[in-house]
N, C-alpha and C positions, 0 to 999 in steps of 0.2 A: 422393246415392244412398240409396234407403231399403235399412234393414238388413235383411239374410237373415233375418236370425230372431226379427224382430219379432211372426212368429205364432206362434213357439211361448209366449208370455205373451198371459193373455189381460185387456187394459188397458182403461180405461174410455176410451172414443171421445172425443176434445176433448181431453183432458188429457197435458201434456209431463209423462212424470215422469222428473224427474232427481236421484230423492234415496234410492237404489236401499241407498245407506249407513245410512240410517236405517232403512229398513223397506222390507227388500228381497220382492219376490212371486216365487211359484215359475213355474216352466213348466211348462207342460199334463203331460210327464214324470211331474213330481214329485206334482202334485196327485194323479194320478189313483193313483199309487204308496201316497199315504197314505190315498186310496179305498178301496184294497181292504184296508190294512190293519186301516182301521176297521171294513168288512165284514166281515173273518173274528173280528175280536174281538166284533162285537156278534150273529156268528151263532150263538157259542160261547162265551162270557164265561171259562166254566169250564174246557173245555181250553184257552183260550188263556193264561191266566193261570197254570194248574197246568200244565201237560203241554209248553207251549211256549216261551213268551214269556222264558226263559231262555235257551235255546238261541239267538234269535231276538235279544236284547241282543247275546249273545258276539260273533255273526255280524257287527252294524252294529260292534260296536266293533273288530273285526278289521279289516275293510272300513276303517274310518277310522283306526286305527293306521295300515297303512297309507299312507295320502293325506297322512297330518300328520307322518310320520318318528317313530315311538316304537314300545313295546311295545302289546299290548291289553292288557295288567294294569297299564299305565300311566292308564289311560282312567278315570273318570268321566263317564256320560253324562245329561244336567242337562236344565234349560227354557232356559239362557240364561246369557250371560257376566254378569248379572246375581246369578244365584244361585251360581255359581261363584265369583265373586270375595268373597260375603258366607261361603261357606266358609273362603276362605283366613285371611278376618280373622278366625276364631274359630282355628284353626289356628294363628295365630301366635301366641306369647304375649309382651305386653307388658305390662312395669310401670309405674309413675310415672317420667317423667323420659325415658321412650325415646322416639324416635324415626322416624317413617316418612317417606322420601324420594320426593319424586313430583315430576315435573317441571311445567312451566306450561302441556302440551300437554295435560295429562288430561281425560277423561272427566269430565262435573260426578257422574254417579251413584258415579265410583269414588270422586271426590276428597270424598265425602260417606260412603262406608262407611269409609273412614279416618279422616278424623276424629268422627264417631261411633263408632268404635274405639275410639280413642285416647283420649276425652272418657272414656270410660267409667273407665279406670284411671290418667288423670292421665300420657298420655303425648300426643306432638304431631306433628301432619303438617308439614314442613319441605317448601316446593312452592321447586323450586329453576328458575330463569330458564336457558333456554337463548340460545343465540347468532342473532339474523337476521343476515342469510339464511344458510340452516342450508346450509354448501356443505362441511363437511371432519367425518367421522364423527370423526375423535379429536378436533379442537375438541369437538364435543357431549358425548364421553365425560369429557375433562377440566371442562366446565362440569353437569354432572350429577355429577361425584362430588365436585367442590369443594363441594358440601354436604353432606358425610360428616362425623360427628364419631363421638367414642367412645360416644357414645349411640346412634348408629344402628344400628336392628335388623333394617332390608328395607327392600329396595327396589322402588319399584314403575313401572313406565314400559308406554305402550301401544309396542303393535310397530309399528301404524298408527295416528294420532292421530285422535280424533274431530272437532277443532274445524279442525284447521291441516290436517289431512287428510297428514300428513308418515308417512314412512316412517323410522322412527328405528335407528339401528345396531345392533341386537338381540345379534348375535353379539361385537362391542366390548365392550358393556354388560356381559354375560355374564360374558365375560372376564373383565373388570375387577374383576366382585364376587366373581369365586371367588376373584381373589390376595386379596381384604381380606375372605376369607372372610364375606363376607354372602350371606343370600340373597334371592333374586329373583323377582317375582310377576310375570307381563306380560299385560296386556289385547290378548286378540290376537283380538276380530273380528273387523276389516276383515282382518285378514290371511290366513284360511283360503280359499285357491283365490287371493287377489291376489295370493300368492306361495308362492313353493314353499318348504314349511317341512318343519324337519329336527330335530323336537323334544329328541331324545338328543342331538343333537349341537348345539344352542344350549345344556343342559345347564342353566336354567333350574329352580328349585324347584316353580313352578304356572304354568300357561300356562293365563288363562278365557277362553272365544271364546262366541259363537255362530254358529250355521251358517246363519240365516236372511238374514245380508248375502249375501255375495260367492258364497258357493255355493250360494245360493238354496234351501236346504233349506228346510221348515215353521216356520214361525210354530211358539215355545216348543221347538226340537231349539240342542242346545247340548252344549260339553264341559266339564271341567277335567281338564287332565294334571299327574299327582301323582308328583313324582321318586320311585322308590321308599327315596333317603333322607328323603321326608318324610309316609310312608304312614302312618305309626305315629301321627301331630300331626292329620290331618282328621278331622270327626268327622261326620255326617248332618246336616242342620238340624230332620229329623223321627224321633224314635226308633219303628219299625214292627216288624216280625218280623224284622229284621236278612237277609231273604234273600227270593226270589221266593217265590209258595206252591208248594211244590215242590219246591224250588230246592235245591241244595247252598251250604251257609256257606258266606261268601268276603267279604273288604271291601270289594269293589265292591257286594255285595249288600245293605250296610247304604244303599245310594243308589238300586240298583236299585229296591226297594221301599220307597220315602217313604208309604205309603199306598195306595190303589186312584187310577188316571190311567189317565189313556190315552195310552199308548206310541205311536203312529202316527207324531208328528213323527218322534220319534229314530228309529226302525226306516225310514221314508225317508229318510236320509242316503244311503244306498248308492246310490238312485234318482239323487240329487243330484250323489254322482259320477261315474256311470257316464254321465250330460247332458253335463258337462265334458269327462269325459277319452275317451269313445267318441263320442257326436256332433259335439261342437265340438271339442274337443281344446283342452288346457291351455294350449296357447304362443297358438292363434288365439285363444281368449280372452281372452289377456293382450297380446296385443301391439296388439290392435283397440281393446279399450277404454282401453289409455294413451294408446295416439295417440289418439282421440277427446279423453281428457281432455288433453291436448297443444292440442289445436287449443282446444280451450276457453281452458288459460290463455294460450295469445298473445291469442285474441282481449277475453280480459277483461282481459288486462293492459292490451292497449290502449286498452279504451272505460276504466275505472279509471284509469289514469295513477298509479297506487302499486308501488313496491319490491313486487318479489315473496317469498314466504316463504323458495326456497329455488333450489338452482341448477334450472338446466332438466333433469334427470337420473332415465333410471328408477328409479336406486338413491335418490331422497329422492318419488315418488311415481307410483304406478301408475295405478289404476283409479279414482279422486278425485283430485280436486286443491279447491285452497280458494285462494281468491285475494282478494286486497286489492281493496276499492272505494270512493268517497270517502265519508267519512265521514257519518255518520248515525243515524237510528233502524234498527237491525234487522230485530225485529220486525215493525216497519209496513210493510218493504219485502218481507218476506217474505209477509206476510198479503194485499201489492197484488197481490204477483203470482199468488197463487190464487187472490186473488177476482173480477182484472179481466184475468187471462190464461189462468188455469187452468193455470199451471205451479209443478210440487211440487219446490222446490229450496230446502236450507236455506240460511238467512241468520243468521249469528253475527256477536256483538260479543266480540272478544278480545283482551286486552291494547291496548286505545284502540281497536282497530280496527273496520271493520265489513268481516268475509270472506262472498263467496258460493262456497258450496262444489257443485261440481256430480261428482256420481255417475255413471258411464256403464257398462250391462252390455250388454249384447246384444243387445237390443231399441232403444237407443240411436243415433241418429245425427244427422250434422253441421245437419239439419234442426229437430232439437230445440234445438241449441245455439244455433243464428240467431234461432230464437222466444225465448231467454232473453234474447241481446242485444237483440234487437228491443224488446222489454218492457221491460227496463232502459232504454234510449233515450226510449223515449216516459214513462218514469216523472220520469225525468231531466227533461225538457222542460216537463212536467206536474207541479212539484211537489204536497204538497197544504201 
């Protein structure tokens, strides 16, 4: 059955894309949202920038307090969990000899701003091995913290992994590190809209997402939430007027205005919500595209014939899943199936293995997934 709302995206005709985690497109909604914002800023540069575009920040960042459980004087609103998370590594301060704790599900860009960190003052990323198959949250929280020592200065874990595409015990984790009083960074993309998050109450030091995955906001709209026990330690990456032009001081406004940009992504956030939670609604969202990726992994588990990563469980993966396939080149398999299927679905090598990770939003259905298998089969039959 094709999906209901395969037209509100508008896709290029021939192509499965199933890789929505990576570099997710907005819906006709959204785009047309960041339209008009680019309209009234380029009909007006000058009142939009002086007279508005303050007021008009407050608003998206209310809007998305809101959506993600915190304060709006909690907010940072950024390009991307990218830039977010190279904030937090200046924010922290380490010495020779300390340590940063990151598990073996990370992100390769985060596991690269840490140790580049770290190289910097003669301190080191400790990447600590969790458990297959990931089936009991406090095993993961005891095999994540058994790499604690008295050196360790923060800790860093995705809330949804990029590689294993796993949903990790966030509020465990949390736990754990306020008794051994550390604190805690989490890379939480994939998680804004794949799950309903409760930022105060996971109680976390910096949480960096971007909004362009799972909640389909613009290309460059992103956050960082800054506990306000750690307001005082972030500091801009670009030193500007410290506030919009106009604008009342505040330290959100030393991020507000990094320079002259164009605000359009982040000020369509609200756009991006309002698609979710009034058209489609949060739960059909969410409970359509797990079961889509549900039906993915039986049927890759079966054409693969590999141990799966994790129990069959929405509490270890929602909206992706990553599933094991036999072993190989990656890349080459990745790059056959764009160029002789024209389907966008990454392919990773992690810890020995080679995972195909398949993405599913809205515009997604069981017709796409049978074109992946289908392709896998005949690549299979077709070595080169």
């Amino acid at each position: 059955m094709a999906s209901p709302w395969k037209s509100a995206w508008t896709l290029r005709p021939g192509v499965t894309y199933l890789n929505h985690g990576s570099f997710g497109p907005s819906p006709h909604a959204v785009r047309e949202a960041q339209r008009r914002w680019s309209d009234e800023l380029e009909s007006d540069p000058m009142d939009f920038f002086v007279h508005r575009l303050e007021r008009c920040l407050a608003e998206t960042r209310d809007r998305l307090a809101k959506f993600v459980g915190c304060a709006a004087a909690d907010l940072l609103l950024l390009d991307n969990a990218t830039v977010a998370m190279n904030l937090v590594a200046r924010a922290v301060e380490l010495r020779a000899g300390d340590e940063v704790l990151l598990t073996d599900h990370e992100y390769g860009a985060v596991e690269r701003i840490w140790r580049t960190t770290c190289e910097r003052v003669g301190a080191r990323v400790v990447i600590q091995p969790l458990p297959l198959p990931l089936e009991d949250p406090d095993e993961v929280v005891r095999a994540l913290f058994a790499g604690v020592t008295d050196r360790t200065r923060l800790v860093v874990f995705s809330h949804i992994s990029s590689p294993t595409a796993v949903i990790l015990p966030a509020r465990q984790i949390c736990a754990e590190a306020r008794r051994r009083e550390l604190p805690v960074c989490i890379d939480g993309p994939h998680a804004v809209a794949m799950l309903p998050l409760e930022l105060r109450e996971l109680d976390c030091d910096f949480y960096c997402a971007s909004c362009h995955k799972w909640l389909s906001a613009p290309f460059g709209s992103g956050f960082c939430y800054v506990h306000p026990r750690r307001r005082a330690t972030i500091q801009p990456l670009a030193i500007s007027w410290g506030e919009t032009p106009g604008g009342t001081p505040s330290w959100q406004g030393e991020f507000d205005w990094m320079g002259t940009r164009d605000p359009s992504a982040n000020l369509s956030i609200p756009a991006a919500i309002d698609f979710l939670e009034r058209d489609v609604g949060l739960e059909a969202f969410r409970s359509s595209t797990h079961a889509l990726a549900q039906y993915a992994r039986g049927q890759l588990l079966q054409l693969g014939r590999q141990p799966p990563l994790t129990a069959d469980d929405l509490g270890w993966y929602g909206s992706m899943v990553s599933v094991p396939i036999a072993p190989g080149d990656a890349h080459a398999l990745q790059e056959r199936l764009w160029h002789e299927h024209r389907i966008e679905a990454l392919v990773k090598s992690w810890q020995g293995r080679r995972l195909v990770r398949v993405s599913c939003h809205l515009y997604n259905d069981e017709r796409d997934v049978e074109r992946l298998l289908d392709a896998l089969r005949r690549i299979e039959r077709e070595p080169r």
